[in-house]
Backbone of each chain as ProteinMPNN parsed JSONL, in Angstrom:
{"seq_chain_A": "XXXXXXXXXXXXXXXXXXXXXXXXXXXXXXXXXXXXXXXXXXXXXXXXXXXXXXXXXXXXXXXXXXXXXXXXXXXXXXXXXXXXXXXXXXXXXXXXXXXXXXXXXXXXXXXXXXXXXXXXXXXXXXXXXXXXXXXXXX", "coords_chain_A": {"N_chain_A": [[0.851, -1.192, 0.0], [0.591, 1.893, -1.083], [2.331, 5.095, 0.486], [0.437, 7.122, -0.149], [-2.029, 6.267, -0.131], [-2.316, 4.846, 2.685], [-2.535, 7.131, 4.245], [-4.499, 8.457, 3.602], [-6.643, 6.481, 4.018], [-6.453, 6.233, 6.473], [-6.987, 8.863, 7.327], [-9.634, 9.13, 6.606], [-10.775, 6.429, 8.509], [-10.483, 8.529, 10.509], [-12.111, 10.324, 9.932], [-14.623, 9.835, 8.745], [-15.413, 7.129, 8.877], [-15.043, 6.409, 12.042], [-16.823, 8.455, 13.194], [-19.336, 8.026, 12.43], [-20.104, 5.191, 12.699], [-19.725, 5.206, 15.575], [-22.479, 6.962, 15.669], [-23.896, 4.947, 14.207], [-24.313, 2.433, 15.083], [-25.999, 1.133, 17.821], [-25.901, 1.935, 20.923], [-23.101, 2.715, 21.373], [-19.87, 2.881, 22.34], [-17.554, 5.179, 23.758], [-15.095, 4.25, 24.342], [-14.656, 2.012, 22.232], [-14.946, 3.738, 19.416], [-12.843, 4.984, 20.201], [-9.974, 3.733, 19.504], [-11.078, 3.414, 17.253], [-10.518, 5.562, 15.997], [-7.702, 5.92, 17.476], [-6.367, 4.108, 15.682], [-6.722, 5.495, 13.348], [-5.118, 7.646, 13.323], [-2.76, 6.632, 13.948], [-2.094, 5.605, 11.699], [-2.07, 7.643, 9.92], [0.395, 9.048, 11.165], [2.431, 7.037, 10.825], [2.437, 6.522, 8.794], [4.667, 6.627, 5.653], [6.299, 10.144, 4.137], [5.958, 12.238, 1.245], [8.182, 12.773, 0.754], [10.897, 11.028, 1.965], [12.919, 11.604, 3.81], [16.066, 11.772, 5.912], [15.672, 13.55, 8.153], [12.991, 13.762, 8.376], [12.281, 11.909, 9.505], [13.686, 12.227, 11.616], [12.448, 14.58, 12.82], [9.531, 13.198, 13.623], [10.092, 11.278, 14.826], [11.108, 13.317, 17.423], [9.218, 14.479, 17.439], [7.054, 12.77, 18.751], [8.378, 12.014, 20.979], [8.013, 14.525, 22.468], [5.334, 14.671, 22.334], [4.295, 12.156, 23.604], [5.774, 12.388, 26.349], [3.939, 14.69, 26.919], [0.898, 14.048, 27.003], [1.403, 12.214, 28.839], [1.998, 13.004, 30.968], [-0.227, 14.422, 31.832], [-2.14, 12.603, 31.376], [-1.358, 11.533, 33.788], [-1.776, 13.652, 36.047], [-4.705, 14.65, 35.19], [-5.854, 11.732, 35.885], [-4.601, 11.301, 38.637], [-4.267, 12.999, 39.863], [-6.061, 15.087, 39.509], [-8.739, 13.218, 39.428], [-8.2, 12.216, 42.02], [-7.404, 9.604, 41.698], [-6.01, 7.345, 43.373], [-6.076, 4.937, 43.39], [-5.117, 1.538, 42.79], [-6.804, -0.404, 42.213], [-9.519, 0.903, 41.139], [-8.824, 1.936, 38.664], [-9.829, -0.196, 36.981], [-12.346, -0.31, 37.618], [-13.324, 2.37, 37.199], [-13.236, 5.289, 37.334], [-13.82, 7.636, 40.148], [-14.19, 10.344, 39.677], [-14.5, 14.121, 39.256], [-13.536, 14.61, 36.865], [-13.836, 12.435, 33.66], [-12.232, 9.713, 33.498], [-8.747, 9.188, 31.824], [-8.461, 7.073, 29.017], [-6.233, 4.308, 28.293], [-6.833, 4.065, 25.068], [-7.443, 7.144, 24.661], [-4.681, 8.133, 25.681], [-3.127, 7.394, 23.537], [-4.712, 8.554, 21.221], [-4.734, 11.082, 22.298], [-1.714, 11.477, 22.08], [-0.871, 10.807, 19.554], [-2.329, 13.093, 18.114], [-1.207, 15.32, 19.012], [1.881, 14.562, 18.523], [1.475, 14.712, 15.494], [0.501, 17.182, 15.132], [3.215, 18.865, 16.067], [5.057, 17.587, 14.215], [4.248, 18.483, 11.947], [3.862, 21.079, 12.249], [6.973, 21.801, 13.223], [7.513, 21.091, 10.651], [6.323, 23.061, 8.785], [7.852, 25.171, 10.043], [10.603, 24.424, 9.074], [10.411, 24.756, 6.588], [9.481, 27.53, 6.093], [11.116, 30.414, 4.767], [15.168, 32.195, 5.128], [15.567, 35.395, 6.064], [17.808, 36.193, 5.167], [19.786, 37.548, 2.039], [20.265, 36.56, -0.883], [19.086, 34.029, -1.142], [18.405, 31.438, -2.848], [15.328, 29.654, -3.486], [13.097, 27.439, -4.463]], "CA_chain_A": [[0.0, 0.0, 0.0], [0.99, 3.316, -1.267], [2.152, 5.982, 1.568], [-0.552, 8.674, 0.622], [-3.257, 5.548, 0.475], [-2.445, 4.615, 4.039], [-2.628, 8.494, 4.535], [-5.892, 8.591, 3.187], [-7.157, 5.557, 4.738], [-6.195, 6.651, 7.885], [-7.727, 9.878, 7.638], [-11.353, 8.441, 6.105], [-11.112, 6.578, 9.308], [-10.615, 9.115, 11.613], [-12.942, 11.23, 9.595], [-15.649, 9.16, 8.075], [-16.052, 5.363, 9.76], [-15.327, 6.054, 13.426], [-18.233, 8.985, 13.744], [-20.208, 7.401, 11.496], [-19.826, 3.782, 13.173], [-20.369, 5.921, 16.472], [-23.633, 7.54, 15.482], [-25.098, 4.023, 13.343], [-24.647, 1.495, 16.338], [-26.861, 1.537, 19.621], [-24.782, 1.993, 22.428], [-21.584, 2.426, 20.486], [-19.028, 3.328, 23.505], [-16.356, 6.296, 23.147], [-14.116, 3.052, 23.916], [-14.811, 1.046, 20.943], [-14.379, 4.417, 18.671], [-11.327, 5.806, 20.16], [-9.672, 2.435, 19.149], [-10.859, 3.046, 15.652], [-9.561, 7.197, 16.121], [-6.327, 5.758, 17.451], [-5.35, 3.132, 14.73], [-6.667, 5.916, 12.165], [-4.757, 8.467, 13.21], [-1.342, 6.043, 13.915], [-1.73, 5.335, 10.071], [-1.994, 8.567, 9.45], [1.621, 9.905, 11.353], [3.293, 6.206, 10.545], [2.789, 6.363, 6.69], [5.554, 7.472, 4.745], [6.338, 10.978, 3.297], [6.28, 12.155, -0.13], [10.121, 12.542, 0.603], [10.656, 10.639, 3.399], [14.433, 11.206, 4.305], [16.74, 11.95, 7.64], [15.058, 15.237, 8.014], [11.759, 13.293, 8.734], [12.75, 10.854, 10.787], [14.169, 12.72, 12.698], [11.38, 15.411, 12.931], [8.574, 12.597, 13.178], [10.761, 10.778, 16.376], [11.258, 14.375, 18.296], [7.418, 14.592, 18.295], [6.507, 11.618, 19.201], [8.768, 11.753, 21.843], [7.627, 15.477, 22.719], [4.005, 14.512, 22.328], [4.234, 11.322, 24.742], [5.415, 13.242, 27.68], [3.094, 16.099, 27.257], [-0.118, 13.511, 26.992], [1.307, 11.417, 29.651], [1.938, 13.792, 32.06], [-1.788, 15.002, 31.283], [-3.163, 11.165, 31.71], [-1.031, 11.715, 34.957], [-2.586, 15.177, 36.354], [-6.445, 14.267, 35.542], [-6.577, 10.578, 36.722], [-4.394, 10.702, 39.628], [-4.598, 14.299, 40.87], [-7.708, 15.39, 39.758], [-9.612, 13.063, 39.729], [-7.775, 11.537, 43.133], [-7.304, 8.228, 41.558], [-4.161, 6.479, 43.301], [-6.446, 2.985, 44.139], [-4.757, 1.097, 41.442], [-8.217, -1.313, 41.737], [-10.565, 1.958, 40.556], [-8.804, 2.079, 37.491], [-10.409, -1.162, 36.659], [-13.99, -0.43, 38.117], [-13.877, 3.56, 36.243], [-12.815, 6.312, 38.329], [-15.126, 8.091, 40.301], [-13.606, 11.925, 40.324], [-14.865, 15.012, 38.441], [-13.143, 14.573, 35.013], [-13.458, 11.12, 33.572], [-9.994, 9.198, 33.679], [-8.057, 8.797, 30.656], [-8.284, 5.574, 28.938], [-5.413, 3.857, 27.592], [-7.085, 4.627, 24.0], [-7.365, 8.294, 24.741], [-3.682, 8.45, 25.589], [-2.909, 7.134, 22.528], [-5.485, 9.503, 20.526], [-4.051, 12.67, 22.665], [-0.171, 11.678, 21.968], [-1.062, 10.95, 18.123], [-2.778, 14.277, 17.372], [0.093, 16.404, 19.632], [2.668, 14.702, 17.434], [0.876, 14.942, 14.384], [0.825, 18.936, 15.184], [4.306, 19.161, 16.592], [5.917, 17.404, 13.275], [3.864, 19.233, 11.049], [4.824, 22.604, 12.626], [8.273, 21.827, 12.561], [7.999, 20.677, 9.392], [6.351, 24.372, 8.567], [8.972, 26.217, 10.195], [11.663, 23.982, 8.43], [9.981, 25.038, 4.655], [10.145, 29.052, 6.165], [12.68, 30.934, 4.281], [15.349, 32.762, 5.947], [15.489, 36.412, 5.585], [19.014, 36.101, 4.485], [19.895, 38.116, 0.495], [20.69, 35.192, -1.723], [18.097, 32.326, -0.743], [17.085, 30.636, -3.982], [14.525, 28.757, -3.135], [11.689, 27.038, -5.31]], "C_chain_A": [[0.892, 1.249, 0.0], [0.909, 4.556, 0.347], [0.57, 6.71, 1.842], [-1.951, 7.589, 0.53], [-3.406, 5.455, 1.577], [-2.48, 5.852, 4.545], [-3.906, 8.82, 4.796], [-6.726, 7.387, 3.771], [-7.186, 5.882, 6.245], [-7.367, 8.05, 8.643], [-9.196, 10.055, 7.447], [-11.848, 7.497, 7.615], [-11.682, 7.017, 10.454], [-11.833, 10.29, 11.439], [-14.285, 11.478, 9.203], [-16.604, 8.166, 8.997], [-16.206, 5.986, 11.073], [-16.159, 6.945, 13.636], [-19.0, 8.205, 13.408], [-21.044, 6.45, 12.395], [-20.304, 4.476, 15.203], [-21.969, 5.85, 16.644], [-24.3, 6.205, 15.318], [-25.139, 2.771, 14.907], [-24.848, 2.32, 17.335], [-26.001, 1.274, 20.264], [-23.644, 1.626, 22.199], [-21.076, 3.232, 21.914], [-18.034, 4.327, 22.824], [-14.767, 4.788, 23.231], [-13.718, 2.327, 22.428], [-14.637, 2.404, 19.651], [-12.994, 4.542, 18.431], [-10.596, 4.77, 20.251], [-9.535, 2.765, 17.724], [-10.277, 5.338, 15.246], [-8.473, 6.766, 16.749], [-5.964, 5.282, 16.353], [-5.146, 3.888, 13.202], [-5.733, 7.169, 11.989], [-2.592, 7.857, 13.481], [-0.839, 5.478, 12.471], [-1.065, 6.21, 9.251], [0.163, 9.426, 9.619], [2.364, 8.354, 10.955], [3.32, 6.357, 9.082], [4.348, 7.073, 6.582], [5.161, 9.026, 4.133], [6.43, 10.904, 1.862], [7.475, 11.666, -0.029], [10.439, 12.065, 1.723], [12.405, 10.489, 4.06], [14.722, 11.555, 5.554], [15.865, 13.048, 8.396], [14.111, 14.874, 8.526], [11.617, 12.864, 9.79], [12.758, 11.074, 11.779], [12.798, 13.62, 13.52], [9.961, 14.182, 13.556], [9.22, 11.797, 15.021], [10.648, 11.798, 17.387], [9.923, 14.254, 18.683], [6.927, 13.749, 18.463], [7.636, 11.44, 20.747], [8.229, 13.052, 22.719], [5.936, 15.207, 23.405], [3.437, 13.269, 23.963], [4.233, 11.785, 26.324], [4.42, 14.147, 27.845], [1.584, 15.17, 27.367], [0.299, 12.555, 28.24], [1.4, 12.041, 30.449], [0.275, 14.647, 32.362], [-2.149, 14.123, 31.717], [-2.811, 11.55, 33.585], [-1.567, 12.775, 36.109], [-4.093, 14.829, 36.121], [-6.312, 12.646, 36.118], [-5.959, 10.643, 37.952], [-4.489, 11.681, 40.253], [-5.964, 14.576, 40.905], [-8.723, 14.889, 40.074], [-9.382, 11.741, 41.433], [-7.884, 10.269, 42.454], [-5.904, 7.312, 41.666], [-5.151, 5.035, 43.363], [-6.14, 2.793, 42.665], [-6.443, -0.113, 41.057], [-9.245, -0.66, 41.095], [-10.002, 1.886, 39.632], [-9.592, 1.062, 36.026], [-12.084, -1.087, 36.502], [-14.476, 1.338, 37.335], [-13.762, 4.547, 37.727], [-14.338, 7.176, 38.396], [-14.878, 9.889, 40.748], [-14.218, 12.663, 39.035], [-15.098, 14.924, 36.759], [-13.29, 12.659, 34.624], [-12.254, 10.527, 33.205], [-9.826, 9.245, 32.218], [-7.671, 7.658, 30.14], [-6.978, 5.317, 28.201], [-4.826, 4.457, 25.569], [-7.116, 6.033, 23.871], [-5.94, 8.633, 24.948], [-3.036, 8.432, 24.461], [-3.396, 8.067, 21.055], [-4.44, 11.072, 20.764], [-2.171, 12.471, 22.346], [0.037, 11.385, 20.157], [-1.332, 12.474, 17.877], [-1.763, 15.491, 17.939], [0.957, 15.898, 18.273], [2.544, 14.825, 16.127], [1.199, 16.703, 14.078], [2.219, 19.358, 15.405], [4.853, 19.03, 15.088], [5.694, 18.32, 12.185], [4.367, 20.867, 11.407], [5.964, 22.521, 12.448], [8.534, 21.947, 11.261], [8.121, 22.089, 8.614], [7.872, 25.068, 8.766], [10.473, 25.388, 9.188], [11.409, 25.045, 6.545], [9.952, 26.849, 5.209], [11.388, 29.529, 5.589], [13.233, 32.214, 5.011], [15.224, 34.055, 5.181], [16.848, 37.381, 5.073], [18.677, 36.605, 2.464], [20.708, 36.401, 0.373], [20.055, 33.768, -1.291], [17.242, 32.338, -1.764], [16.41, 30.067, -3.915], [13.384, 28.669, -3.786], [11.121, 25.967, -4.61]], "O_chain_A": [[1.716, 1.555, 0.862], [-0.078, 4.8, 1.04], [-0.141, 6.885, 2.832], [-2.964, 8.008, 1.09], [-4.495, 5.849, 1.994], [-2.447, 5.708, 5.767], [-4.39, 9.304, 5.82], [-7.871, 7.798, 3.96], [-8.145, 5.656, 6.984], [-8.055, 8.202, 9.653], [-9.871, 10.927, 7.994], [-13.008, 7.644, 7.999], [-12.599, 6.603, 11.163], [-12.358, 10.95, 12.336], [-14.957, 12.509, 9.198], [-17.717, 8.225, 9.52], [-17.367, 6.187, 11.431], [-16.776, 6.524, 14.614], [-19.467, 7.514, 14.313], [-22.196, 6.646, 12.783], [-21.239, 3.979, 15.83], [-22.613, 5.094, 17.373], [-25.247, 6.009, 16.08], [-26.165, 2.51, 15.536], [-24.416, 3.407, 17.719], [-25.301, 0.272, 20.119], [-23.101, 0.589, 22.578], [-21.789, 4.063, 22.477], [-17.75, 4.319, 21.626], [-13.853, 4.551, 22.442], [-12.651, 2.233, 21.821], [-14.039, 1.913, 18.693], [-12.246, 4.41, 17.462], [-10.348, 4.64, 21.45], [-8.53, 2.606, 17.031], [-9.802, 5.928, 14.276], [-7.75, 7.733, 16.513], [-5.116, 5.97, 15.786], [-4.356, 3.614, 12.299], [-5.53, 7.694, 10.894], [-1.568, 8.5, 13.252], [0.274, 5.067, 12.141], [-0.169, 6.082, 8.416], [0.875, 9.984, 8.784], [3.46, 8.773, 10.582], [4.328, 6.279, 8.38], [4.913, 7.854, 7.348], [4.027, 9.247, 3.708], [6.826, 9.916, 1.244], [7.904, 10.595, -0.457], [10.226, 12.82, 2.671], [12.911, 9.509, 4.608], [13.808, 11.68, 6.369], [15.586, 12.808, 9.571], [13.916, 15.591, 9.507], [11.019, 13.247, 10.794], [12.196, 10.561, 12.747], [12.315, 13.298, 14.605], [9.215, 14.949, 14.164], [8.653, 11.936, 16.105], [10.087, 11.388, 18.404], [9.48, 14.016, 19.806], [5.74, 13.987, 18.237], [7.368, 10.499, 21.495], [7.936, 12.697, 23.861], [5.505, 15.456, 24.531], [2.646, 13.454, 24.887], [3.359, 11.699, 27.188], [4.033, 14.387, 28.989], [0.865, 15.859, 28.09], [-0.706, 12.034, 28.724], [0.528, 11.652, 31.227], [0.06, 15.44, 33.278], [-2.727, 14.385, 32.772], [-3.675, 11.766, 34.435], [-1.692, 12.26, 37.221], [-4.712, 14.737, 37.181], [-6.989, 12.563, 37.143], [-6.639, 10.017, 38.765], [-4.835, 11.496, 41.42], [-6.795, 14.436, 41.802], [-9.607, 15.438, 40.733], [-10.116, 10.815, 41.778], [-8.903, 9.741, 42.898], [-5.131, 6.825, 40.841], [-4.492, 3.995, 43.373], [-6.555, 3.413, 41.686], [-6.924, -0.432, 39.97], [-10.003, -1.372, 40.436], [-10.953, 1.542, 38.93], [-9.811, 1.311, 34.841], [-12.824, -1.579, 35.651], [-15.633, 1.574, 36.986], [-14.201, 4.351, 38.86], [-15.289, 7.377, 37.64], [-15.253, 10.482, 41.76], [-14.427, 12.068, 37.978], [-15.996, 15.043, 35.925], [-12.825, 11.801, 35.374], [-11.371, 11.094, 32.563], [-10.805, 9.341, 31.477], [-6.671, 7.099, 30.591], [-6.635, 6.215, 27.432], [-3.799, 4.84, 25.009], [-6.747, 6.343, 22.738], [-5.712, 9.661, 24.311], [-2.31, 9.397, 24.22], [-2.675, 8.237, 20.072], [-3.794, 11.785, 19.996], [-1.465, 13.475, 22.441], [1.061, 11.766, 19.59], [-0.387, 13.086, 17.379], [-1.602, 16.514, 17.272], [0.884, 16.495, 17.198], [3.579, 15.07, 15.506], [1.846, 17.259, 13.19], [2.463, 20.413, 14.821], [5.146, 20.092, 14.538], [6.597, 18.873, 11.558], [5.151, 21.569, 10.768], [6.359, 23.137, 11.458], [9.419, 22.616, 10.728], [9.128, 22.49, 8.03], [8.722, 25.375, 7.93], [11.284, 26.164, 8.681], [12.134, 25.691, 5.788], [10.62, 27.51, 4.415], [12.508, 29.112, 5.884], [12.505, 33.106, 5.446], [14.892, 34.078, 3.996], [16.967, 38.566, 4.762], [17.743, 36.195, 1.776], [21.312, 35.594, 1.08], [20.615, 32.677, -1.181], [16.105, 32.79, -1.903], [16.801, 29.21, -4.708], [12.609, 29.625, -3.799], [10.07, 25.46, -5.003]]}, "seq_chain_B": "XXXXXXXXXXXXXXXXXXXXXXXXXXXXXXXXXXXXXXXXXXXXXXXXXXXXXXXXXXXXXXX", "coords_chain_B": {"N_chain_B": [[26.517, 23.682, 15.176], [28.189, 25.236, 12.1], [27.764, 26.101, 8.629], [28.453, 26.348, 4.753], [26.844, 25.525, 3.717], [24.721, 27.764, 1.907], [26.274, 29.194, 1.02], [27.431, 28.16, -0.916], [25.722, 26.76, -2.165], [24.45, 28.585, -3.903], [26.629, 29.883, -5.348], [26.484, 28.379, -7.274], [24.404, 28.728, -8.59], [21.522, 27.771, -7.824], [18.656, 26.199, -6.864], [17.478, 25.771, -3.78], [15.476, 23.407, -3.976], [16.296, 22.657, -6.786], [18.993, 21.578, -5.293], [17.867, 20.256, -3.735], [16.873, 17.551, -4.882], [18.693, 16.502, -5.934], [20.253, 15.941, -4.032], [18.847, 13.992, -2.804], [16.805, 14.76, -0.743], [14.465, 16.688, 0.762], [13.543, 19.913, 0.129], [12.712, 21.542, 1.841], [14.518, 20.419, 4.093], [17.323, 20.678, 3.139], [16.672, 23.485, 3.752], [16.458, 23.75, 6.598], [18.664, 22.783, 7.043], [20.683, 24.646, 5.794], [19.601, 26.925, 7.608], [20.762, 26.258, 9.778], [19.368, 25.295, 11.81], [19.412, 22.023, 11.33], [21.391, 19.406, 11.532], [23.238, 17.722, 9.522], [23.06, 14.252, 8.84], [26.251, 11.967, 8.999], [26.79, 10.125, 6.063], [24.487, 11.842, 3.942], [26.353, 14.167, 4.874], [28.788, 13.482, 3.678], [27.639, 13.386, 0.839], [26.624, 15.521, -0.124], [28.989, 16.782, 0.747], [30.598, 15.711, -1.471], [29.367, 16.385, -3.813], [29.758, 18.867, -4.123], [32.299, 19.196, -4.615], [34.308, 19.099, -2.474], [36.659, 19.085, 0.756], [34.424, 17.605, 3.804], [34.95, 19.14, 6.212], [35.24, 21.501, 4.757], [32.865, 22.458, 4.182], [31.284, 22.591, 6.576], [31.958, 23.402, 9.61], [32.794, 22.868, 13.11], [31.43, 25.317, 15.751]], "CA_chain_B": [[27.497, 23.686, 13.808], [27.683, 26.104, 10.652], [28.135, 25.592, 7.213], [28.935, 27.163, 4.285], [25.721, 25.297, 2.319], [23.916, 28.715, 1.437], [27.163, 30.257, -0.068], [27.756, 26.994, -2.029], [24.432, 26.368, -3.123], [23.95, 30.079, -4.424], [27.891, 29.929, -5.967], [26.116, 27.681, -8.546], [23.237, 29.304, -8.915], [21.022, 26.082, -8.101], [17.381, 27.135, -6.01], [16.86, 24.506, -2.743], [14.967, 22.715, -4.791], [17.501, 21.786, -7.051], [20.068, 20.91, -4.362], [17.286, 19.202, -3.044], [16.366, 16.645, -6.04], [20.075, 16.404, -6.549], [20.933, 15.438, -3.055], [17.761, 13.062, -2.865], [16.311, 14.926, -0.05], [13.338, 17.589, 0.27], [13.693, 21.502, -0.018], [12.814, 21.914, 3.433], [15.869, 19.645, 4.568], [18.076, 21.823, 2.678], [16.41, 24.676, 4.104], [16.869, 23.462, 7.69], [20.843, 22.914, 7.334], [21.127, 26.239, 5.556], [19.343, 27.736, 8.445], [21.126, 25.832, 10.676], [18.169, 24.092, 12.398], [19.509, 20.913, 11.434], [23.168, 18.91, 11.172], [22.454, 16.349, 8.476], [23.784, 12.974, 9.164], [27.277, 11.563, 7.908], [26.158, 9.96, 4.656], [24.343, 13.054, 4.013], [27.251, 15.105, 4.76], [29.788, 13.065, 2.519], [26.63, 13.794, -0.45], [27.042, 17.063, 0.111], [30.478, 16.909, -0.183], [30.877, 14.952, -3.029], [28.529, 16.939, -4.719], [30.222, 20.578, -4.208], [33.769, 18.277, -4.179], [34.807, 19.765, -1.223], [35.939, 18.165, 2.074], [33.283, 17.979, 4.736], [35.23, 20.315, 6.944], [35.317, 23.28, 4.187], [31.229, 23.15, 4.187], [30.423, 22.266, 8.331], [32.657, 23.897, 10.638], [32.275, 23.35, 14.73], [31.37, 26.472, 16.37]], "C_chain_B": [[27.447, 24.667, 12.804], [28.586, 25.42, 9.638], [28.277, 26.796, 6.511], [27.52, 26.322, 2.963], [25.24, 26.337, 1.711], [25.009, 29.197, 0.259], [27.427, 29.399, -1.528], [27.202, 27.232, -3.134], [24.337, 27.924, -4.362], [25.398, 30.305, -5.364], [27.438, 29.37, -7.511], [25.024, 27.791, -9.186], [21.622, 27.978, -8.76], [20.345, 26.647, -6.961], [17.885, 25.475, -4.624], [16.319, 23.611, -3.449], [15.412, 21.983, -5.563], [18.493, 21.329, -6.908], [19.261, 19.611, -3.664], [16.994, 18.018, -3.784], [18.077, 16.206, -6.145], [21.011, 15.381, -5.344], [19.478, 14.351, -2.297], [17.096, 13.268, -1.142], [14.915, 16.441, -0.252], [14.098, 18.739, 0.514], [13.316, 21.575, 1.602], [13.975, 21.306, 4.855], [16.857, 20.274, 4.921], [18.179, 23.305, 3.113], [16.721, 24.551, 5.442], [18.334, 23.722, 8.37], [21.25, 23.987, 6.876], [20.455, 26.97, 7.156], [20.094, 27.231, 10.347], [20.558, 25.242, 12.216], [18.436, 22.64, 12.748], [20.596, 20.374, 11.153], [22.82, 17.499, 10.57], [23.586, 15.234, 8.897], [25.224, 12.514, 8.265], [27.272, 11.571, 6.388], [25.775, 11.439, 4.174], [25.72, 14.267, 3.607], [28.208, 14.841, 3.292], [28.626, 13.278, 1.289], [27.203, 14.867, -0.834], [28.353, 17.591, -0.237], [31.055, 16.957, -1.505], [30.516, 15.43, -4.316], [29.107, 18.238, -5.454], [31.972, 20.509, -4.239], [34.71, 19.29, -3.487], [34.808, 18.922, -0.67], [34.784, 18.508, 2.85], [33.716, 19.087, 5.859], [35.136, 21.11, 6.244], [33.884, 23.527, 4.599], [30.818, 23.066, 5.747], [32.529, 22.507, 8.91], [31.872, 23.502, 12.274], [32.105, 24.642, 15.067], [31.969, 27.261, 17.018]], "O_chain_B": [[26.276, 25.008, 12.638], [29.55, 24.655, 9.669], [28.278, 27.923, 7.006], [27.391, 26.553, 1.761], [25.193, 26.03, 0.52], [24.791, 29.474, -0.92], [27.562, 29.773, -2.693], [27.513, 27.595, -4.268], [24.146, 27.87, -5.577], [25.166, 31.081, -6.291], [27.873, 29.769, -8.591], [24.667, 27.127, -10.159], [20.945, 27.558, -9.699], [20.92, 27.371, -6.149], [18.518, 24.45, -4.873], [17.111, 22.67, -3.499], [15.225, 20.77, -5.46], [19.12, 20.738, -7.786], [19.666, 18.526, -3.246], [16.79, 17.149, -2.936], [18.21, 15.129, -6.726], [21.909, 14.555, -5.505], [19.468, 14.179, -1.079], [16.908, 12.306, -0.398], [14.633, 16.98, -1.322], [15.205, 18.661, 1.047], [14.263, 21.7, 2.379], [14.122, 21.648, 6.028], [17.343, 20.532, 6.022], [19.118, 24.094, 3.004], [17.504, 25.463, 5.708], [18.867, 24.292, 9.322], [22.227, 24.484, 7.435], [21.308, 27.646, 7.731], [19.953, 27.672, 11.488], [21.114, 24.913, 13.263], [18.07, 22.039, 13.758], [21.059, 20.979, 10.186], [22.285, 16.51, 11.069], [24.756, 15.459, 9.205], [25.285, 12.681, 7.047], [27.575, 12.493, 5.63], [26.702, 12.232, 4.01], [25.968, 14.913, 2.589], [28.346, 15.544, 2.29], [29.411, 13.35, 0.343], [28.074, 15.085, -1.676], [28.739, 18.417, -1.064], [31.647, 17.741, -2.247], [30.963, 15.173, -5.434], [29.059, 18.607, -6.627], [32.74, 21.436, -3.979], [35.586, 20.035, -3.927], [33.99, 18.005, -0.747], [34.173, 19.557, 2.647], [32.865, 19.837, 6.336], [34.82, 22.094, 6.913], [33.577, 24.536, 5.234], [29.773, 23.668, 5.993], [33.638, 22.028, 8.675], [30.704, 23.77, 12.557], [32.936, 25.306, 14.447], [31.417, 28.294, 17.397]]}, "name": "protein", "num_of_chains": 2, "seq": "XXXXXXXXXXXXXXXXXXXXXXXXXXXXXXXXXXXXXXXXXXXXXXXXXXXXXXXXXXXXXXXXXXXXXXXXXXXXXXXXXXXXXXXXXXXXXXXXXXXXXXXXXXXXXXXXXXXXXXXXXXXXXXXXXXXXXXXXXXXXXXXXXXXXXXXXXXXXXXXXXXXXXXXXXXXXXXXXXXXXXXXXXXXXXXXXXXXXXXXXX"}
């Protein structure tokens, strides 16, 4: 399968099926979505680039490593501060504090769509030209 | 690190674009290590080299 298919597959997922599939089944759970909004949006930042060289890689690793802490430290702050959830057995039975906890699948959702934004910004500021005389650039 | 990619590239009159197709990476790559954003990997470097046949010290200096 072609990069920008699994691009596009990914993003028909996250954009199409899992509301959709939401909305058409009775008592469709945000569980059973955000499952099909994780795997569509891990298609989406794993595919390949047009140009997919060092430059990427690299860029595409930083935010995913960027993104992880900033969503895990987040899962960390609403389930165990906010919503007081140290009993490691409530995480099982559904926390019973303000905000609802952060599922596994939601970590996964919130550290996809950070690095998704992070790489892509970089990527922006990389394609910025400087304001240096003599920058040919097409 | 700095380089001397901008003065190169522009010595030969050749846009990002066509350093970039040439050195089988994207224009925003190119644009990175000219702006000094980014220190392209060995391989890479020796391209670069090879390309502008220069050593890799004339174009990337330490700081």
């Amino acid at each position: 399968m072609s990069s920008a298919t699994t691009k596009r597959l990914g993003a028909a997922i996250v954009l199409v099926l899992a509301p959709v599939l939401h909305v058409a089944i009775p008592g469709a759970s945000w569980i059973r979505t955000s499952a099909a909004v994780a795997a569509g949006l891990m298609m989406i930042f794993f595919s390949r680039e047009r140009i997919h060289d060092e430059r990427v890689q690299d860029l595409k690793l930083k935010a995913l490593s960027a993104a992880f802490s900033v969503s895990f430290t987040l899962t960390l702050i609403v389930n165990w501060f906010l919503n007081r959830d140290f009993h490691p057995g409530r995480d099982f039975d559904g926390a019973t504090g303000v905000l609802r906890s952060i599922s596994a699948f939601d970590l996964i959702v919130l550290t996809m769509v950070v690095a998704l934004a992070l790489f892509h910004y970089w990527r922006f500021q990389d394609a910025a030209p400087s304001a240096e005389p003599g920058d040919v650039s097409a | 690190m700095t380089n001397r990619l901008r003065e190169l590239r522009t010595s030969k009159a050749w846009s990002q674009g066509e350093l970039a197709s040439r050195l089988g990476v994207s224009r925003q790559t190119i644009n990175a290590i000219e702006t000094g954003k980014y220190d392209p990997s060995l391989p890479l470097a020796f391209s670069i080299a090879r390309l502008f046949g220069r050593s890799i010290e004339e174009i990337f200096q330490d700081r």
